[in-house]
N, C-alpha and C positions, 0 to 999 in steps of 0.2 A: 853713324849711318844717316840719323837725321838731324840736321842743327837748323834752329829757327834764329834769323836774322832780325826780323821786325816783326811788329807784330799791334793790332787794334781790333778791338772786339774779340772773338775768337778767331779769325782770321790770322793769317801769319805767310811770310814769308822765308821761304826756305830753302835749303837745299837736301836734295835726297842723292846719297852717293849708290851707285850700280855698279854691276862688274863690266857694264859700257859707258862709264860716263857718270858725269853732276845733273840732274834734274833739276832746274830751279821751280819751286812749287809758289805759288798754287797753277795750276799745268791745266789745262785740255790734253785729252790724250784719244787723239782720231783712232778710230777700227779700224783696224786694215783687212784685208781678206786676202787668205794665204795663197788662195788660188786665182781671182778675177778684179784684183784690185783694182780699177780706173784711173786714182788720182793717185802718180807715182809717186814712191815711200821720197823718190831725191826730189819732187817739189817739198812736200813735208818736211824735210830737214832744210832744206832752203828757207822755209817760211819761218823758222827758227824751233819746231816740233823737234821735243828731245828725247820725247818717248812716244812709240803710240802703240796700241794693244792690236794682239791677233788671236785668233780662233786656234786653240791647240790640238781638239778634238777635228775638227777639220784638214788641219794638217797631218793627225795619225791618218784620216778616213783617206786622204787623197795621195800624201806621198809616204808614208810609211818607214822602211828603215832608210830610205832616201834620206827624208830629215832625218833622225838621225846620224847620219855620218854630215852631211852638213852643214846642220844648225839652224836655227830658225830666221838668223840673221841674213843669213844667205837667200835660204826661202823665198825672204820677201821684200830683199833689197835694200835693208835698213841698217846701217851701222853706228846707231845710236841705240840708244835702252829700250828692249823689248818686254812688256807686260802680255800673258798669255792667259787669256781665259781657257779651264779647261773642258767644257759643254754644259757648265750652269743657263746659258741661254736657252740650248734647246733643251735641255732640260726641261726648263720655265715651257716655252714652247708646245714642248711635242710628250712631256712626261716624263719621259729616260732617255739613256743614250747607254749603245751597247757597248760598255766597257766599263774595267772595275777601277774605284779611286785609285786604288794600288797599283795598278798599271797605266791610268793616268799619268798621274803623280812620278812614274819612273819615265816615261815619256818626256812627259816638260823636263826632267832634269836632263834627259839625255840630248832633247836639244836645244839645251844651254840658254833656256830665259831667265831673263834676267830680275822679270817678278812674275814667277809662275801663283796661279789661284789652284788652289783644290777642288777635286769635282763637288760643289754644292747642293745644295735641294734647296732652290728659288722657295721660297714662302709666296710672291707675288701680293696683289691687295686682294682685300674683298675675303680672303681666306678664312673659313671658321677658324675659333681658337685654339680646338683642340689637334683640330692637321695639323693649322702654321705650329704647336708645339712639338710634332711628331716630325717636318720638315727640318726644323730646328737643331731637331738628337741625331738626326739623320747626317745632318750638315758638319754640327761638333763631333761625331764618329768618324768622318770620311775627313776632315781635320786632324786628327790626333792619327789615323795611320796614315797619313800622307809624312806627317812628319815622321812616323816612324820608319816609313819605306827610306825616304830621302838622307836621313840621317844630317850629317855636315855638309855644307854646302855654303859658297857665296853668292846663292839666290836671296833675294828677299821673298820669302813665302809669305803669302796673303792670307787672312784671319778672314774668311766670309761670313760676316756679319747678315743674321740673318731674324724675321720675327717682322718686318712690316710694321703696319698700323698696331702692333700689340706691343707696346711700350717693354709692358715687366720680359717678353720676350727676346726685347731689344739687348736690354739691360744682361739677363743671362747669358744671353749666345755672346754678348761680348765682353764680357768678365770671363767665359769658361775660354774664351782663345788669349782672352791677354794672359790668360794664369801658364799656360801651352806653350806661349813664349814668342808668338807671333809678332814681328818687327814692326805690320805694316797691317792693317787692318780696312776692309771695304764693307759698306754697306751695302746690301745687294736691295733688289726689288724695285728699286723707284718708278723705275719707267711708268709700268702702269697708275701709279700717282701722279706721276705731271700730266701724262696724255688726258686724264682727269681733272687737273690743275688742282688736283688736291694738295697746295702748296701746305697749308700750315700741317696737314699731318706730315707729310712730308717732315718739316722744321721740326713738328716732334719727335720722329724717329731720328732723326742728328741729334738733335738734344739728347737724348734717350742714352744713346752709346756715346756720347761725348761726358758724358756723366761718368761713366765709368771711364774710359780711359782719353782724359783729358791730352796727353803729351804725344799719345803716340801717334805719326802721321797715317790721317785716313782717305779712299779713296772712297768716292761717290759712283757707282753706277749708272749710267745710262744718262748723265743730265746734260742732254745737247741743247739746250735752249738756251741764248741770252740769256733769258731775265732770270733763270733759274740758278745762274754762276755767282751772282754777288750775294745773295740770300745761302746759296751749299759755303761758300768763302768764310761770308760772315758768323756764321754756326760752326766754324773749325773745319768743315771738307778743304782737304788738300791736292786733290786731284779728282778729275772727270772724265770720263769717257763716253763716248758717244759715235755711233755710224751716222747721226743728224745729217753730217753736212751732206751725204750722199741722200742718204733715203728723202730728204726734205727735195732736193737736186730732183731724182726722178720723179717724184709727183708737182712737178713744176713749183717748186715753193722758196721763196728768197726771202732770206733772212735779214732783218735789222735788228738796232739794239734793242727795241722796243718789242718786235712783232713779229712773226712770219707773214707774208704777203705773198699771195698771189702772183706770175710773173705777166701775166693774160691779163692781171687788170691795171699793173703800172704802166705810166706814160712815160712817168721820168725814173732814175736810178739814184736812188738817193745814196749814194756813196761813191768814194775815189779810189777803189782798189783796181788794182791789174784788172781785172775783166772791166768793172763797170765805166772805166778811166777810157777803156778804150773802143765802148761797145755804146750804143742810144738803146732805148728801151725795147726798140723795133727791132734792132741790129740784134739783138741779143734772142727775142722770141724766133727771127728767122732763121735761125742757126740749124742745121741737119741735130737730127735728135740726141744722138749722143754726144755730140759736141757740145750741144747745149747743155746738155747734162751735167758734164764736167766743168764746162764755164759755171754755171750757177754752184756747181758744188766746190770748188773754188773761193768764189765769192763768199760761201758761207763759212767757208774757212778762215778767210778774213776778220768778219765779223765775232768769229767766235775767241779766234786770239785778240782782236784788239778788245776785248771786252773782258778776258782777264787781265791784259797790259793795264787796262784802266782801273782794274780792282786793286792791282799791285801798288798804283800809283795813288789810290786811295787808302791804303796803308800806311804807304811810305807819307804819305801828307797827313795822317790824323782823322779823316774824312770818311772814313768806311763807313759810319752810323748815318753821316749825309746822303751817302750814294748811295745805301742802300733801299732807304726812304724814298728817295727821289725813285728807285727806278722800280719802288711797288706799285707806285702812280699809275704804271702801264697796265696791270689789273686788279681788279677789286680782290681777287683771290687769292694776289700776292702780296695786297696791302692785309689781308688778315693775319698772312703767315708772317708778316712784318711784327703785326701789335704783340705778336706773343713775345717780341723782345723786353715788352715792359716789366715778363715776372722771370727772366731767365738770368740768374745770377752768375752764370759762368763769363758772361758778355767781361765783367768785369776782371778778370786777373790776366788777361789780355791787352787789358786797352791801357795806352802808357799815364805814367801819372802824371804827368806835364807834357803839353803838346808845344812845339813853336806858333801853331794858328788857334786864331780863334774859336769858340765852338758857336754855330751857328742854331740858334734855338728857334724854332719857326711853328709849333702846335704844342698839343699836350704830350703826346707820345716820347716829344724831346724831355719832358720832366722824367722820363725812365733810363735815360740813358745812363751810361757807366760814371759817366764825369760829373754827374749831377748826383744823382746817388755818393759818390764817396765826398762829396763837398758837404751835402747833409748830413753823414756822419758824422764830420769833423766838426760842422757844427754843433751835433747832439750832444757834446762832450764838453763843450765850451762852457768856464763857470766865469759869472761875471759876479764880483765885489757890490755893483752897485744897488740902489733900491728904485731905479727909474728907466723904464724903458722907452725910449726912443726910437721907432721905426719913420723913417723916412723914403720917400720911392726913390727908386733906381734911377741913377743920368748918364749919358751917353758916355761920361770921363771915367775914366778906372785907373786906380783904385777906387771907391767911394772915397777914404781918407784924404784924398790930395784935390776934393771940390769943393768948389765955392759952398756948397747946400753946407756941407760937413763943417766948414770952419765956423760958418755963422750959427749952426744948431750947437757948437759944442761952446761957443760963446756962450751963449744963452743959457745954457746948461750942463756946467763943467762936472755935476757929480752926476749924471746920466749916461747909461750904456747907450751910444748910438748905431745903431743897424739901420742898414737900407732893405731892401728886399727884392726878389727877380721869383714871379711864379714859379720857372723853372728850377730855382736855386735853393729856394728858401731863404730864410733869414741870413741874413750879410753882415756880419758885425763886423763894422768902423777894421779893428783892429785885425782883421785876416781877411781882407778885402782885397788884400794884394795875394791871396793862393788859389792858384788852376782851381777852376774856371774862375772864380765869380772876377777877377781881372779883365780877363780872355774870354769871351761871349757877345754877339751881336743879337740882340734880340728885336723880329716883328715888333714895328708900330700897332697895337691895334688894340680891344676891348677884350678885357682879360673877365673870364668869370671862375669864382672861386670852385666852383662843384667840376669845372672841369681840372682843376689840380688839387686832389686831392693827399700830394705830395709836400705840397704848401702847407694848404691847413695842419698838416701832423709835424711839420718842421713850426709851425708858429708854434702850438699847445706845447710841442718838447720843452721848446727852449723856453717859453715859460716856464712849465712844470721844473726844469731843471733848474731856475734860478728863482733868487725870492724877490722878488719885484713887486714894489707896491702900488705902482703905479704903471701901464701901458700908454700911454701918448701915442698918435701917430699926428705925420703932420701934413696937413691936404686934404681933403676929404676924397676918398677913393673908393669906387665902390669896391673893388676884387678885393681889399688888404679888410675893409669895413665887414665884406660877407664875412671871410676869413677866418675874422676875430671871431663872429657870431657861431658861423660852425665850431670852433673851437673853442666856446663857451668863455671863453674870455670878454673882461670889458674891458674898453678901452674909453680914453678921452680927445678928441677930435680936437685940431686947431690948425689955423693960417698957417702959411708959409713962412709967415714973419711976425705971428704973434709969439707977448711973452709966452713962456711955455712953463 
């Protein structure tokens, strides 16, 4: 049903099989609206959209046994894979909706979605603990007889993941659907976290249920933003949906990868898609109003797939931890939700053990990353015969063993363990200086200070503590490797480049 082809960080590439078709994930999946949709379902499949989600409670309220007898496909013009929310929005919304899961539930099956949701009880943010727990049972009850109404079927039935900002909530509501048997699981609620930019909780609650169910593919709610696609990716979300590109359209608002903007205060269009290719910034504001509408909503259509295209391709290249960094830049509140990848340990059974490129290491936060971390382990482990250590700085040739620095330190001292060092790496010994990374890494020029790697320091005292060394050497006078030593209570003996040793 689901096979993961690539894969870096939690992030993965994939495919999801439906009773219409292959999904290649990680997907944007447009809202459609079953009744007044604007931007037609055959531009969306054109644009290469494989799925996009519709309103199922909508379509009971408006066409009734109509859709049933002709399918939801039909409905709304789409014959590729449909996703059907079943009024967990207005729910969210308005508080209820007058209709029972069980008759939901027998609905979406009767016309034939292809990943229908269960009617849910949204938790939303901001919710005391003890509702969002009461939302929660509400959620996991209207779950378990959904699938009892439905029985057999080649739907993929959805797990709505529910519990917000309350982590151990997280955790439960989706452990009690993986146990249920649910193929496909979604986290509900975001919305009102990004409209917040409340990115790192956000990041915590993926973390949270990705904890528990690490393999199976999960959808993301609501997250139409740019900058919000590479960070849900990178944390394991496998799909997204979103009515953005519309609702940002009507309140004049056009999207980049960076930002929403204003369409009133740009002069120029910073992009080459169909509309903006063939529209001036002027041409585009003079537009009769609903034309405009859909030109800008269009355009943000664009921007939203070329910016999973570019996640995917940061995958497939090894670079998802770069891109992702790079594009928290655009807010301060997504570079926080960024830092929390320095204690999440799931990052790593994703991310491959050898890349073809290099790892570009450019601050501190890069000392946490996946490929760095397991090079330190392998370090930790390392027992060395000798009684002399040798640390020498890192030079731009890799291996360390095949440099000039190496041949002439190990002249001078053939019965000494020789290690180079990389803040980010940790100790480099001579002798495994050709394994992912410490090879394959370009690192900033620049003034390194030990308190900001405290990654370092605990990879220097290991691999003392683990060998018996009776002497430390370094060779240079350095301040970061000198603090280093000092935090790590270690002494050391300072000398030249080219003095005996």
């Amino acid at each position: 049903m689901f096979e993961i082809r690539h894969s870096d960080l939690a992030g993965r590439i994939g495919k999801l099989e439906t009773p219409h078709g292959v999904v290649e994930t990680p997907a944007f999946v447009p809202v459609v609206h079953p009744v007044k949709q604007t931007v037609s379902t055959q531009f969306l499949k054109k644009m290469g959209f494989e799925l996009v989600i519709t309103n199922a409670y909508i379509t009971l309220r408006h066409y009734g046994d109509e859709a049933r007898k002709r399918g939801i496909h039909d409905i709304i013009g789409f014959d590729g894979s449909v996703m059907t929310d079943s009024g967990g929005y207005q729910v969210l919304e308005y508080g209820s909706v007058d209709v029972e899961p069980a008759d939901m539930a027998q609905f979406e099956k009767d016309i034939r979605s292809d990943i229908p949701i269960p009617l849910d009880k949204p938790t939303g943010y901001g919710l005391e603990y003890e509702m969002a727990k009461q939302y929660v049972e509400t959620t996991l009850k209207n779950s378990k007889e959904t699938l009892q109404v439905v029985g057999e079927t080649d739907a993929i039935w959805v797990g709505p993941v529910q519990g917000a900002e309350h982590s151990d909530l997280v955790e439960h509501s989706a452990k009690e659907l993986d146990s249920m048997g649910f193929q496909l699981m979604a986290l509900g609620s975001p919305v009102e976290l990004m409209e917040a930019y409340e990115f790192a909780t956000l990041a915590r609650m993926i973390a949270a249920a990705k904890k528990v169910i690490p393999a199976k593919p999960v959808h993301l709610f609501g997250a139409g933003h740019p900058l919000t696609i590479p960070l849900a990716v990178a944390l394991g979300c496998d799909m997204f949906d979103s009515a953005s590109y519309m609702l940002y359209a009507k309140d004049g608002r056009y999207m980049t990868p960076n930002a929403t903007m204003r369409l009133d205060e740009l002069t120029y269009l910073p992009c080459q898609c169909d509309i903006c290719s063939t529209h001036s910034a002027q041409e585009l504001k003079g537009l009769e109003m609903d034309e405009r509408i859909i030109a800008i909503a269009k355009h943000n259509l664009h921007v939203l797939k070329a910016e999973v295209d570019s996640v995917k391709q940061s995958i497939l290249d090894g670079r998802l931890w770069e891109y992702v960094m790079q594009k928290a830049r655009a807010h301060p509140k997504l570079m926080e939700a960024a830092r929390l990848f320095a204690d999440l340990e799931m990052l790593e059974a994703g991310t491959p053990a050898f890349k073809e490129k290099a790892v570009y290491l450019y601050e501190p936060i890069d000392q946490h990353r996946p490929e760095a971390k397991r090079y330190r382990k392998i370090v930790s482990q390392y027992k060395s015969q000798k009684r002399r250590l040798v640390l020498c700085p890192e030079t731009d040739l890799h291996p360390f063993y095949s440099t000039r620095s190496f041949r002439e330190t190990l002249k001078r001292n053939p019965d000494a363990q020789i290690c180079s060092y990389n803040p980010f790496l940790g100790i480099i010994p001579a002798e495994i200086s050709d394994i992912f990374p410490a090879a394959h890494n370009i690192v900033t020029r620049s003034a390194y200070f030990s308190n900001d790697y405290p990654t370092f320091v605990q990879s220097l005292k290991s691999f003392v503590a683990n060998n018996n060394f009776e002497e430390v050497v370094i060779v240079t006078s350095d301040a970061f490797i000198e603090g280093a030593a000092r935090e790590a209570g270690i002494s050391v003996r300072i000398v030249g480049q080219h003095e005996q040793l």
